[in-house]
BAKESE-196844 format. One line per field, with one value per residue (C-alpha): residue in one letter; x, y, z. Coordinates in Angstrom, 3 decimals, padded with zeros to 6 digits. Layout:
N
res <- c(A	...)
x <- c(X	...)
y <- c(Y	...)
z <- c(Z	...)
END
This chain:
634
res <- c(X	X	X	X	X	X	X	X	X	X	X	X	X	X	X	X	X	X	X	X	X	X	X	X	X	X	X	X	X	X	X	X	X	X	X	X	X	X	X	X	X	X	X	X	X	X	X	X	X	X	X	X	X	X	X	X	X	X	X	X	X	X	X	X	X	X	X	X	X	X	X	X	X	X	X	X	X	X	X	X	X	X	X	X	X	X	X	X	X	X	X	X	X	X	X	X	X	X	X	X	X	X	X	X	X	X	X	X	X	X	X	X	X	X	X	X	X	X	X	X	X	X	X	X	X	X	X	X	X	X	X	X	X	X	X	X	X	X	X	X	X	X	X	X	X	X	X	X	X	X	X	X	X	X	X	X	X	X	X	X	X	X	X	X	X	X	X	X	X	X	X	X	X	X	X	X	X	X	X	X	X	X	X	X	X	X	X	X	X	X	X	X	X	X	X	X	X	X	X	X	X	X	X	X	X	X	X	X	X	X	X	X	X	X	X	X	X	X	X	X	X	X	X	X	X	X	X	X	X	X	X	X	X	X	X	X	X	X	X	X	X	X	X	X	X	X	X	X	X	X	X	X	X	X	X	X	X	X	X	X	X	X	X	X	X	X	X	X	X	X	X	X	X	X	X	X	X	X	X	X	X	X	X	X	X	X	X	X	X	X	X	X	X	X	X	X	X	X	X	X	X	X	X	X	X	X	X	X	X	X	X	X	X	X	X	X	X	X	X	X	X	X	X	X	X	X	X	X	X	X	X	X	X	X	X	X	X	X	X	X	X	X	X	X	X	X	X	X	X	X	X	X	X	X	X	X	X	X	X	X	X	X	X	X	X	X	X	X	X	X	X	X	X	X	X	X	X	X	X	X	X	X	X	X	X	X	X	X	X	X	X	X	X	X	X	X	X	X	X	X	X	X	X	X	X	X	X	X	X	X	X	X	X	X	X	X	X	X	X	X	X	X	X	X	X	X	X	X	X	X	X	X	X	X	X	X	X	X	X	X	X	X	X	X	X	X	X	X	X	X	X	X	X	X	X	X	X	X	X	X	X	X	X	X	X	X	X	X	X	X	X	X	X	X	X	X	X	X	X	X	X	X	X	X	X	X	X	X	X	X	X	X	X	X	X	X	X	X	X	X	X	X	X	X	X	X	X	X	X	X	X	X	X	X	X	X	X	X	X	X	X	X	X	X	X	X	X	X	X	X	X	X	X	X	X	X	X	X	X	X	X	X	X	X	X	X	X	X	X	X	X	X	X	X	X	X	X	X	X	X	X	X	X	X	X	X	X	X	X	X	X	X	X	X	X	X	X	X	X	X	X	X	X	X	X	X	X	X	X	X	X	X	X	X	X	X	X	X	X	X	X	X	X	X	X	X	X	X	X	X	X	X	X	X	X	X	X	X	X	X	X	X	X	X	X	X	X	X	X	X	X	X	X	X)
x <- c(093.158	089.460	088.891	084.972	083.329	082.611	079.359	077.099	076.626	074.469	074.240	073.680	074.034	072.483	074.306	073.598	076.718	077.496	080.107	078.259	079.661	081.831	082.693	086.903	088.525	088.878	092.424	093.204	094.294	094.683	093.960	096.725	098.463	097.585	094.144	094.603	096.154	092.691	090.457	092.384	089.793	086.995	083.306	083.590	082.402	083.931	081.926	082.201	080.549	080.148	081.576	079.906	079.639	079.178	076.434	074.548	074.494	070.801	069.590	069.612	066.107	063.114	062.171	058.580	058.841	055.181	053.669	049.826	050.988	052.803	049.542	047.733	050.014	049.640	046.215	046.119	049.186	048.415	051.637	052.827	054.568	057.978	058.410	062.072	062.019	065.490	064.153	060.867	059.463	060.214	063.627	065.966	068.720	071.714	073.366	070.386	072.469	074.771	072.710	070.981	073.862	074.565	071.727	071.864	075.659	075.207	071.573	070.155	073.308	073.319	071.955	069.679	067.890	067.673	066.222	063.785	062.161	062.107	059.966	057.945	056.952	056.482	059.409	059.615	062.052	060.259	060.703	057.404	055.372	052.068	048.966	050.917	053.153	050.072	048.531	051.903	052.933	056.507	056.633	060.326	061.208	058.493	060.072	064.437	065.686	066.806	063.775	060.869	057.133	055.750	052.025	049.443	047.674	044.585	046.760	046.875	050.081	052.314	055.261	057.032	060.800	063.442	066.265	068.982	072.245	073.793	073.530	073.592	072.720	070.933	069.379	067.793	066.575	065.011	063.613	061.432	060.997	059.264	057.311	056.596	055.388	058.163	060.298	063.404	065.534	066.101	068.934	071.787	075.478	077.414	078.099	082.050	082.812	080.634	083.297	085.085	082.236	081.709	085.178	083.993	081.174	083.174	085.341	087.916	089.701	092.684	091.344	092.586	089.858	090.397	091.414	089.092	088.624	087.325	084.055	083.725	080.049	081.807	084.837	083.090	082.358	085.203	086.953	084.869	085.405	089.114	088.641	086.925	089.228	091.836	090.688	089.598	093.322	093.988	095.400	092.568	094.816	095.342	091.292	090.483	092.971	090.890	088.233	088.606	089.732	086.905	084.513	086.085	085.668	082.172	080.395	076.798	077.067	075.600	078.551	080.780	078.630	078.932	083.006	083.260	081.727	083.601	086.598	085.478	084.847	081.033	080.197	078.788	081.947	084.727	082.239	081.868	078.364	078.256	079.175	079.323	079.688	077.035	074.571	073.472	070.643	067.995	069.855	068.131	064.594	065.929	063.360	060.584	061.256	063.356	063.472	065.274	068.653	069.139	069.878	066.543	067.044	069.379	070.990	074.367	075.650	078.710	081.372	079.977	079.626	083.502	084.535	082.278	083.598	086.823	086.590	084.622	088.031	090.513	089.275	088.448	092.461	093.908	097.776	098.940	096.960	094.045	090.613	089.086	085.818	083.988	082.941	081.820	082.282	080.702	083.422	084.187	086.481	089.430	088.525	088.629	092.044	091.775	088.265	090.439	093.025	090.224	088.238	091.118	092.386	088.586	089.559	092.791	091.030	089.012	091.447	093.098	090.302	090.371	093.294	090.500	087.151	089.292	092.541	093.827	091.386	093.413	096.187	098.860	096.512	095.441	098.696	099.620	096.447	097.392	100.844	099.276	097.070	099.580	101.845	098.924	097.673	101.079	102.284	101.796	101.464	097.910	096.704	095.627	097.015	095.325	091.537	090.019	086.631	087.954	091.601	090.626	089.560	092.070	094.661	092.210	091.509	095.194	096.434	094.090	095.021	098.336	098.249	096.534	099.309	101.814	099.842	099.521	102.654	103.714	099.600	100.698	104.106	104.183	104.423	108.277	110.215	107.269	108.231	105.111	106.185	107.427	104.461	102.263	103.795	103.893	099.823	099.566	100.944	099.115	095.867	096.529	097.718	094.235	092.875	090.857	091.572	088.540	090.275	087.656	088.448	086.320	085.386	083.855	082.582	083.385	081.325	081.162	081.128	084.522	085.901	085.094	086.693	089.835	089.669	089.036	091.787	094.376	093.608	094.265	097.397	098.624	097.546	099.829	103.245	102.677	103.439	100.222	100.067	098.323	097.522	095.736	093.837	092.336	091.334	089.259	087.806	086.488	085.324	083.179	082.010	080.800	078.754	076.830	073.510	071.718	070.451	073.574	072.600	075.332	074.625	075.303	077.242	079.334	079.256	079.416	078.886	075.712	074.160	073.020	069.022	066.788	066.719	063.909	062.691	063.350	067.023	067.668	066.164	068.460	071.666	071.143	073.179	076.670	076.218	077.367	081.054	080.825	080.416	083.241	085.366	085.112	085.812	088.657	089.577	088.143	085.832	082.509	080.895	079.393	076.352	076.100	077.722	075.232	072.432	074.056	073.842	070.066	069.188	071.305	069.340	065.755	066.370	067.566	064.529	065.908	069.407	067.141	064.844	067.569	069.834	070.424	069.765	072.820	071.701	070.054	066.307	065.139	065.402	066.867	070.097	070.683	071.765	072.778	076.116	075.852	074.578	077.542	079.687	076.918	076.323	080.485	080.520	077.708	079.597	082.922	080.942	079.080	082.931	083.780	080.348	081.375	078.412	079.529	075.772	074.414	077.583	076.636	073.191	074.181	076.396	074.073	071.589	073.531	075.007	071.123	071.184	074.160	073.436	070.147	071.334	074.189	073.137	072.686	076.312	076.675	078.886	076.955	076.147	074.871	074.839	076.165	078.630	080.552	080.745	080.194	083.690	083.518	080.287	081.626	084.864	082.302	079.934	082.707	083.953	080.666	081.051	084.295	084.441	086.813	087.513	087.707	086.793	087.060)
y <- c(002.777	004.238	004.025	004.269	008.473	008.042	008.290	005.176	004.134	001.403	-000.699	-000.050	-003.455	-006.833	-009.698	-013.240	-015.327	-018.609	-021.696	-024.145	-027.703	-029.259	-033.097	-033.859	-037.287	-037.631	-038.242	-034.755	-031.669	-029.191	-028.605	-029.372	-026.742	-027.142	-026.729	-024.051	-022.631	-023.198	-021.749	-018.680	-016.966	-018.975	-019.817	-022.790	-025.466	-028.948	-031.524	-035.624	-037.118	-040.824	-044.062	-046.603	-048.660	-045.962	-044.521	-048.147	-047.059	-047.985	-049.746	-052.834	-051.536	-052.006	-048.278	-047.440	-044.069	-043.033	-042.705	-043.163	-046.151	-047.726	-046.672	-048.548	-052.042	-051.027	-051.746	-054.841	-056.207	-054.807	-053.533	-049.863	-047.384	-046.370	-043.290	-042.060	-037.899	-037.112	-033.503	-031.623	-028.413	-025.582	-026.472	-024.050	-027.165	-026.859	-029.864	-032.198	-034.484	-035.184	-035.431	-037.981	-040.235	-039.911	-041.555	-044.242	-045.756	-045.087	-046.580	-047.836	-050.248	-051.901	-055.486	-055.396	-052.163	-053.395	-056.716	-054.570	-052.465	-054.890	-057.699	-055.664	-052.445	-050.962	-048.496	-045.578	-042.979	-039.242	-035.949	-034.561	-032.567	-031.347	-032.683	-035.157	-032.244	-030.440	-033.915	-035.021	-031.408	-032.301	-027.974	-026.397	-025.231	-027.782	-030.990	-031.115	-033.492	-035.858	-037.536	-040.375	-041.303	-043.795	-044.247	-047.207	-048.967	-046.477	-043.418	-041.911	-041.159	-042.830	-041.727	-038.455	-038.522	-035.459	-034.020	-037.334	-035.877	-038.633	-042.106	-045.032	-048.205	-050.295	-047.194	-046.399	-049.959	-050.072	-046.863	-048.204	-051.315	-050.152	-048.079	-050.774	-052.993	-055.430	-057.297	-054.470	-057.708	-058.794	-056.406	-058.847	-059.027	-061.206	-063.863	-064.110	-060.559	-060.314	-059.987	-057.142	-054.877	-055.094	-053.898	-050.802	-050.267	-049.826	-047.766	-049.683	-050.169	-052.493	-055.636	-058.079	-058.297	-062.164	-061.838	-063.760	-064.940	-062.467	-065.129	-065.569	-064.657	-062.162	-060.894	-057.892	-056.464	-058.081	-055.208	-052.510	-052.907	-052.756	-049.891	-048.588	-049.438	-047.367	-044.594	-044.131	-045.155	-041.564	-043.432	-041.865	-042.661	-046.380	-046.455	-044.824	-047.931	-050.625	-049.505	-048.898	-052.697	-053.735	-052.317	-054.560	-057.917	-058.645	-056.191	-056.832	-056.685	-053.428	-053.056	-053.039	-050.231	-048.101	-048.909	-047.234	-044.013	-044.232	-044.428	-041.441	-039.492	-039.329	-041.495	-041.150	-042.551	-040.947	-037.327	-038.061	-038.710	-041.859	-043.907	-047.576	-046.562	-048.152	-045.357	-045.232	-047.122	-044.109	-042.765	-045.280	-043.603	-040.670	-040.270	-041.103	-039.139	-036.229	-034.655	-036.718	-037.727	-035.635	-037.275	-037.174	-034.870	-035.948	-038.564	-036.659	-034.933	-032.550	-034.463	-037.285	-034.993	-033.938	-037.340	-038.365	-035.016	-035.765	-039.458	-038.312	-035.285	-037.822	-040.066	-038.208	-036.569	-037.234	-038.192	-034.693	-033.704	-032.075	-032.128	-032.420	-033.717	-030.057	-029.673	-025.510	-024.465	-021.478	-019.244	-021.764	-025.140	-023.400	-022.195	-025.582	-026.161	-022.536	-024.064	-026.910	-025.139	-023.325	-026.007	-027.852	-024.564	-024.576	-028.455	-027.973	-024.832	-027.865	-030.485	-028.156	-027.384	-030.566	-030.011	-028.323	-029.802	-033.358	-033.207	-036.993	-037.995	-039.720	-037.279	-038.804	-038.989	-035.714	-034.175	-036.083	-034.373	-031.051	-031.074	-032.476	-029.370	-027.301	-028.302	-028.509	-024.731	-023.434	-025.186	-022.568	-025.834	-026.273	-022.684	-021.119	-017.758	-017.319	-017.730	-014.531	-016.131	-017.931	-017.130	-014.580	-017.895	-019.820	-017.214	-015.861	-019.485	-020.529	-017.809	-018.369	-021.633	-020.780	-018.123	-020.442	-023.121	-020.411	-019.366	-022.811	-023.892	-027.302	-027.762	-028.300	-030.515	-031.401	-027.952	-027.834	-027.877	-026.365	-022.875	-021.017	-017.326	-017.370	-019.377	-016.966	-013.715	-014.947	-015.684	-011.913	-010.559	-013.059	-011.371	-007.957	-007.614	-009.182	-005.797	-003.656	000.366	000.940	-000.897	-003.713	-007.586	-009.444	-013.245	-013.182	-009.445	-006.770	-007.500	-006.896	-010.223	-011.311	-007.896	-008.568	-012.334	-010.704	-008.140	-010.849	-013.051	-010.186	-009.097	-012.166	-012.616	-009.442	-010.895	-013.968	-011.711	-010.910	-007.269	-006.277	-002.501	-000.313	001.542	-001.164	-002.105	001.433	001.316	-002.284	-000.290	002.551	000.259	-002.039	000.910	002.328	-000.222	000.047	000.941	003.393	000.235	-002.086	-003.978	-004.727	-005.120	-008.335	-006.364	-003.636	-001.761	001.671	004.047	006.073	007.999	006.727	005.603	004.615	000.942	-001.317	-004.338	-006.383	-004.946	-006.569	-009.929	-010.267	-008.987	-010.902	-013.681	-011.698	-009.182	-010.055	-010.968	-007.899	-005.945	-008.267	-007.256	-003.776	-004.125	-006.130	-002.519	-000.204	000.531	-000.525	-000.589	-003.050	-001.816	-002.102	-006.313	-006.754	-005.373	-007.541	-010.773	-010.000	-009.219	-012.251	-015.117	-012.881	-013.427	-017.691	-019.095	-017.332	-019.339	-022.824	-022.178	-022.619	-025.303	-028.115	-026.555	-026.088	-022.744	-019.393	-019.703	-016.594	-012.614	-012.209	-014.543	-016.929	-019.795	-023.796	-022.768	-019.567	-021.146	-022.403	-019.471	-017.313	-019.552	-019.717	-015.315	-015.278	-017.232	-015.335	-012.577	-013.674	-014.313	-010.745	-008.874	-007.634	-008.667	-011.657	-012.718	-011.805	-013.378	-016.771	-016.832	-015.859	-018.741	-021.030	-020.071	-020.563	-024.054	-025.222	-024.289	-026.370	-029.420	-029.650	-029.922	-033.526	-035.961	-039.557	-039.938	-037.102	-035.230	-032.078	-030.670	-027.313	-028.154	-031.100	-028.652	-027.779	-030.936	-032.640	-031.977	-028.118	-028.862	-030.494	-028.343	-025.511	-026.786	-027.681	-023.902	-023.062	-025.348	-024.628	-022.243	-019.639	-016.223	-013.958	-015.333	-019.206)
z <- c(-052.813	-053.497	-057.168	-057.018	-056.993	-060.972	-062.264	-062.401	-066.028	-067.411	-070.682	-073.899	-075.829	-074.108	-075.799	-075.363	-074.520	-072.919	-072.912	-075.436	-076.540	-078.619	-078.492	-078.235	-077.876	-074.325	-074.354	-076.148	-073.544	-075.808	-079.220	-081.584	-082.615	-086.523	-085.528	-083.606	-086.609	-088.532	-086.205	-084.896	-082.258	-084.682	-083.513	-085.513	-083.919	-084.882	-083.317	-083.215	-085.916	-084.731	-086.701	-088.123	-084.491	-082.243	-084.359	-083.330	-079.749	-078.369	-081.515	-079.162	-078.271	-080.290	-080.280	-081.787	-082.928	-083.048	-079.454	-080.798	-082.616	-079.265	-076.991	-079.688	-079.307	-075.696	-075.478	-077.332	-075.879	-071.582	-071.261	-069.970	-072.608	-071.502	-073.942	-074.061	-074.343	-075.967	-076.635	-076.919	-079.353	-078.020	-075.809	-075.597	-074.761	-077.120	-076.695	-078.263	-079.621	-077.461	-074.648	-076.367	-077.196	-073.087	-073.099	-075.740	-075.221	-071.375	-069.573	-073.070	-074.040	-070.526	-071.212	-067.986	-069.185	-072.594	-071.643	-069.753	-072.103	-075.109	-073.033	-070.667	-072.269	-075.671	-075.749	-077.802	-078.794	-079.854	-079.840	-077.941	-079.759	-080.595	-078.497	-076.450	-075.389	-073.614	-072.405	-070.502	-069.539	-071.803	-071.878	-071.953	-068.138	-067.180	-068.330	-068.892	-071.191	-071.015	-069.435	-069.742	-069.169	-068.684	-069.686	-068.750	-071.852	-071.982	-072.466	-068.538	-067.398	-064.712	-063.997	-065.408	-064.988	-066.083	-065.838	-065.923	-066.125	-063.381	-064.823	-063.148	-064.904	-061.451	-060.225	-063.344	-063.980	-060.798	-061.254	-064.484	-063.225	-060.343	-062.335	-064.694	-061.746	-062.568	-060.321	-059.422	-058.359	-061.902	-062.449	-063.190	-063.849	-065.748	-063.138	-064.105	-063.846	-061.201	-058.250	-060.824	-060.863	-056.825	-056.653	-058.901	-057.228	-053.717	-055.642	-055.552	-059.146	-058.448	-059.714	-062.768	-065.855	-067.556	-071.146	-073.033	-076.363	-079.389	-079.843	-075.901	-074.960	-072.139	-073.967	-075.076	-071.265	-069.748	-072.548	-071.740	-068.015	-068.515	-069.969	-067.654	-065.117	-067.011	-067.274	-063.408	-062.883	-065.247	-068.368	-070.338	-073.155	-072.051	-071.842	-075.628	-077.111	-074.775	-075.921	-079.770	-079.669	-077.663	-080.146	-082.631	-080.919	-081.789	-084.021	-083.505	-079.948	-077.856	-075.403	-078.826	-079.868	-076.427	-076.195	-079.955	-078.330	-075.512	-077.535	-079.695	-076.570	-076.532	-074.488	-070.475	-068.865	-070.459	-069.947	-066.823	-066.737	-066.254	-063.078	-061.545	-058.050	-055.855	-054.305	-050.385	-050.053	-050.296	-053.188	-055.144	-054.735	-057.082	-059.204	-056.911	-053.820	-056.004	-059.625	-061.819	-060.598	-058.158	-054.817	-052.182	-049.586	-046.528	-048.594	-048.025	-045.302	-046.115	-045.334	-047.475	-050.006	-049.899	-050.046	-052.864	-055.148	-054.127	-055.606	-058.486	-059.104	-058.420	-061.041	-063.975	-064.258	-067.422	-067.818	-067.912	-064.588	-066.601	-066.654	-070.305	-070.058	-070.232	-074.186	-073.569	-077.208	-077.524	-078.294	-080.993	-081.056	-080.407	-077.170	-075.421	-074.597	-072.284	-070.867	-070.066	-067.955	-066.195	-065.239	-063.827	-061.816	-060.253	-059.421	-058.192	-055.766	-054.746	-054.146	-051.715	-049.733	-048.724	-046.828	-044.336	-045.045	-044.727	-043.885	-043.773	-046.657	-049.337	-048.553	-050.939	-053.538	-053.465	-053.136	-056.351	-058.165	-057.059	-058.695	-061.613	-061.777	-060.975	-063.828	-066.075	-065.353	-065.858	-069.062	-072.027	-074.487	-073.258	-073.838	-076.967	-076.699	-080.203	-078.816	-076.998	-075.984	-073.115	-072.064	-069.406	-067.437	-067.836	-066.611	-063.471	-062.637	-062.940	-061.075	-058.114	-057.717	-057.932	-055.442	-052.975	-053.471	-052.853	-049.452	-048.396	-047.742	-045.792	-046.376	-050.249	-049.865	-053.449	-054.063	-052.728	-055.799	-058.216	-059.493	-057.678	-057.437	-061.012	-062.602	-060.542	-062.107	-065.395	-065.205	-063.576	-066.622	-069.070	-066.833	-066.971	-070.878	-071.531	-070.333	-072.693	-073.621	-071.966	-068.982	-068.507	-069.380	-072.098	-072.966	-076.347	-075.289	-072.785	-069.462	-065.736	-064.795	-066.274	-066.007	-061.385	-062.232	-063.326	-060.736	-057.945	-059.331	-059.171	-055.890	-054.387	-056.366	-054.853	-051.409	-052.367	-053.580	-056.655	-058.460	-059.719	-062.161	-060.063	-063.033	-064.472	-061.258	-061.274	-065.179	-064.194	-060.904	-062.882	-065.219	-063.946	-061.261	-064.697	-064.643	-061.846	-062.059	-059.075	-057.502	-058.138	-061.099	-063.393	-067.779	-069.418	-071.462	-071.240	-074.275	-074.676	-071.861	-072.040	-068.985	-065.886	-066.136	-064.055	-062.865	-062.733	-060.764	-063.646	-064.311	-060.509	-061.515	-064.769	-062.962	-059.241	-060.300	-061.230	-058.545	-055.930	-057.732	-059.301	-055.676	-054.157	-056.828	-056.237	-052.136	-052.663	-054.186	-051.940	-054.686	-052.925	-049.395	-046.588	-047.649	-051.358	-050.663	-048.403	-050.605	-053.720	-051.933	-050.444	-053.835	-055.616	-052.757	-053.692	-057.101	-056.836	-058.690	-061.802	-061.436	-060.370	-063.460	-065.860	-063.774	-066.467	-069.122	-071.959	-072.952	-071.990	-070.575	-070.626	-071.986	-068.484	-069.921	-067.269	-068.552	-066.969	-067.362	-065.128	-062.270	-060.312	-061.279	-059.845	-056.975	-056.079	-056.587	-053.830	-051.242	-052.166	-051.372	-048.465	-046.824	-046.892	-044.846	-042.092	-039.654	-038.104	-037.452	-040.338	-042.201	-040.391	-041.504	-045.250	-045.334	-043.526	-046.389	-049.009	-047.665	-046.997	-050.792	-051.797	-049.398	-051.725	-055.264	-055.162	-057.570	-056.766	-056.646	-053.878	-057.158	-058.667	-062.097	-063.827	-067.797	-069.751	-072.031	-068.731	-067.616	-063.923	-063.023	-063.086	-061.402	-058.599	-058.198	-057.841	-055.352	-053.198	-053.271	-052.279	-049.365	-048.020	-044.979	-045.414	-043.340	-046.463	-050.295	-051.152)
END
């Protein structure tokens, strides 16, 4: 089939768009159906307002919340500022708030830290602003928050540290310590549940917690490490009850205060952000040696990297085989329970890969995730067919994964009595009736991007068995070849259809990111060229600092729209792409490029991240697409 030889059209209408936040209890899948009812395809946004405990989190600290005045007890007293940045004027971050609580019930409630900053530097908690902004260089796309400084007693700065979106309590002490020029072997555990947190940080979570006593000095994190424990055995249910009782023990106590927002589902752990894994031993010069905490170069090789996504996926499942942790909002609360499904399609395309980046690695355990997806994906109960900001993804995603599980066979053996070719069909149709009259697909708006995602998740349905309308296929073709510019650039919005214009330099810069899925889509069709796939990925790699300028942030950056949130979707269309040129050479270098690019970006934990509202999860999922070697489209 050929459905390209229409005329090249361009935009008309540039909307900004993006998958923003919104804070559930982790336990939840899916949005209750009542609710749903409220908030039919809403952009209401119903975020976690924090109880009386959880709203505590970090008050163990003796924040000053004037810098001028700290630098001024600073010089009387000798000792270094350590100024925590939760946001700055001028950031563009959406998710403010929430980052900030990351922060305050995840590094800032550990005792060790606490201990820290309230006897050996003047902490302080402020937004940055005016002439301290300029002095420190604490300028939007210069500094990410969350971050620190720290600043000696006459004012000069020390250490500058951003973009924390990996926590991990002994790395982060030593990382201020250090800077502090205090003693980084101070970092302490409490001595009884001492053996219980070196099984955690092996990995290993098969250990007995001792009940103690409500008034027992230790009850309170013997509690929130058995809740802990729960929920990275996937009773994320089991975990919110631990921990809602845990913050009821002792009231005045600061673990108390980080179980109650772990139990409302803000907190680090239950997101995902937070972990208790120990780090390889360079790891631990994050900070230092790299920007923020992302891992130093080298610290992983690929393998490593596989195994430590794969841990990260296998723990983070929720009862029903989900994934939940990703808050993207921006089409409104209601949208979350089809983010949901997507996010754990993308994991379960993950977990299989496995099957060839690792093939004996925790076999049974991964097979058991896989189902879990599986069933979770294809269970209408955990979409809402009523949102139409984010379904399309939830249906492409879910049939992709599906189609994969059909094609692989004995490599999926949990997969023999699961109702694939059905399930698959049934997601084809969801797909297609999603279609607009002007035959391209939509989230929130009509655009190229999501119109090649459905086009890319069809075709490879087709490839798997199932009956795809032709008719329908060639309505998406000429659409999003409507789109193309003279130059391949692609709109951020479709819109209407207006003549053909000339492109500019700057029309490739703002579309480099989404081009190259939009080209794949149209080969998979016979709608494009070698040529014009090879020119989309040249152009998408010439273009990268425009997806690495916005990485971590929960929001667009620019005029140009890239966003935190685009980066890994971008980054996964490229290597898609890459899979399908033709050149076997120039194939192998494209790939090579783009895993040198990958192998750079794991966080301390060898897991990855592109903005907090998406969560670490899709993150991960996503960079291990990137990695996996396919012969055509991973």
């Amino acid at each position: 089939m050929n459905y390209l030889g229409m005329q090249d059209m361009s935009h008309s209408k540039f909307r900004y768009g993006g998958w923003f936040a919104c804070l559930l209890v982790i336990v939840s899948a899916a949005i209750p159906l009542q609710a749903q009812e409220q908030n039919r395809n809403s952009t209401k946004k119903i975020r976690v307002q924090p109880g009386e405990l959880a709203s505590r989190i970090g008050s163990a600290i003796d924040w000053r919340t004037d810098v001028e005045q700290a630098l001024k007890e600073a010089r009387e007293t000798g000792k270094p500022v350590f100024w925590y940045v939760p946001t700055l004027k001028g950031s563009f971050m959406d998710r403010k708030v929430e980052i900030d609580r990351y922060m305050l019930a995840g590094p800032f409630s550990h005792p060790a830290i606490i201990r820290l900053l309230n006897t050996e530097l003047i902490p302080v908690r402020a937004k940055a602003k005016g002439q301290n902004q300029q002095k420190y260089n604490l300028l939007p796309f210069e500094f990410v928050e969350p971050g620190f400084v720290l600043l000696n007693p006459d004012g000069s700065l020390k250490q500058s540290v951003d973009r924390l979106t990996t926590f991990q309590s002994r790395w982060l002490f030593q990382l201020i310590a250090g800077a502090a020029g205090q003693p980084e072997s101070q970092f302490e555990v409490t001595p009884r549940l001492a053996k219980q947190w070196e099984s955690a940080g092996r990995g290993n979570w098969s250990f007995d917690v001792p009940q103690l006593p409500a008034d027992d000095p230790d009850a309170v994190e013997a509690g929130l490490l058995r809740g802990m424990q729960a929920f990275r055995n996937n009773q994320p249910g089991k975990a919110t009850r631990i921990f809602a009782e845990t913050s009821q023990l002792q009231s005045d106590h600061p673990l108390a205060w980080k179980a109650a927002a772990e139990a409302e589902g803000i907190g680090p752990f239950v997101r995902g952000f937070e972990v208790v894994r120990d780090l390889p031993g360079r790891a631990y010069q994050a900070g230092r040696d790299s920007a923020g905490s992302a891992a130093p170069a080298g610290v992983y090789d690929e393998q490593q990297l596989w195994r430590s996504g794969i841990d990260f996926l296998l723990g983070m499942q929720n009862e029903a085989g989900g994934y939940v942790d990703s808050d993207y909002d921006f089409g409104g609360t209601d949208s979350l329970p089809n983010v949901h499904v997507a996010v754990t399609a993308l994991v379960g395309m993950a977990l299989l890969e496995t099957k060839q980046a690792l093939p004996d690695y925790r076999r049974e355990a991964v097979d058991r995730a896989l189902l879990g997806c599986a069933r979770f994906v294809s269970d209408p109960a955990h979409v809402n067919r009523a949102d139409r900001d984010e379904i399309l993804f939830a249906y492409a995603y879910s049939a992709r994964l599906l189609a994969r599980l059909k094609r692989a066979g004995d490599a999926a053996p949990a997969m023999e009595s699961f109702p694939i070719e059905k399930l698959l069909q049934t997601c084809v149709n969801n797909l297609q009736n999603l279609q607009s009259k002007r035959g391209g697909w939509y989230h929130e708006y009509e655009n190229p991007f999501v119109t090649a995602t459905a086009l890319c998740a069809l075709h490879e349905a087709q490839e798997a068995g199932a009956q795809v309308d032709e008719a329908k296929i060639r309505s998406g073709v000429e659409s999003l070849a409507s789109d193309r510019g003279n130059l391949g650039s692609y709109p951020y919005s479709s819109g209407r259809r207006r003549a053909a214009r000339k492109e500019t330099e700057r029309d490739i810069s703002a579309a480099a990111g989404r081009m190259p899925l939009c080209e794949v889509a149209l080969r998979l069709w016979d709608g494009s060229d070698n040529a014009r796939l090879q020119n989309a990925i040249e152009q998408s790699f010439r273009f990268q600092e425009n997806l690495d300028v916005a990485l971590k942030y929960d929001d667009h950056t620019s005029r140009l729209a890239y966003g935190g949130f685009f980066f890994w979707y971008d980054m996964r269309g490229r290597s898609e792409a890459i899979s399908y040129v033709q050149d076997d050479e120039l194939r192998r270098q494209m790939e090579q490029r783009q895993r040198e690019i990958v192998m750079a970006l794991p966080e301390i934990d060898g897991c990855f991240v592109d903005s907090h509202e998406i969560g670490r999860c899709y993150g991960t999922a996503m960079a291990l697409l990137c990695l996996a070697r396919r012969s055509a489209g991973n």
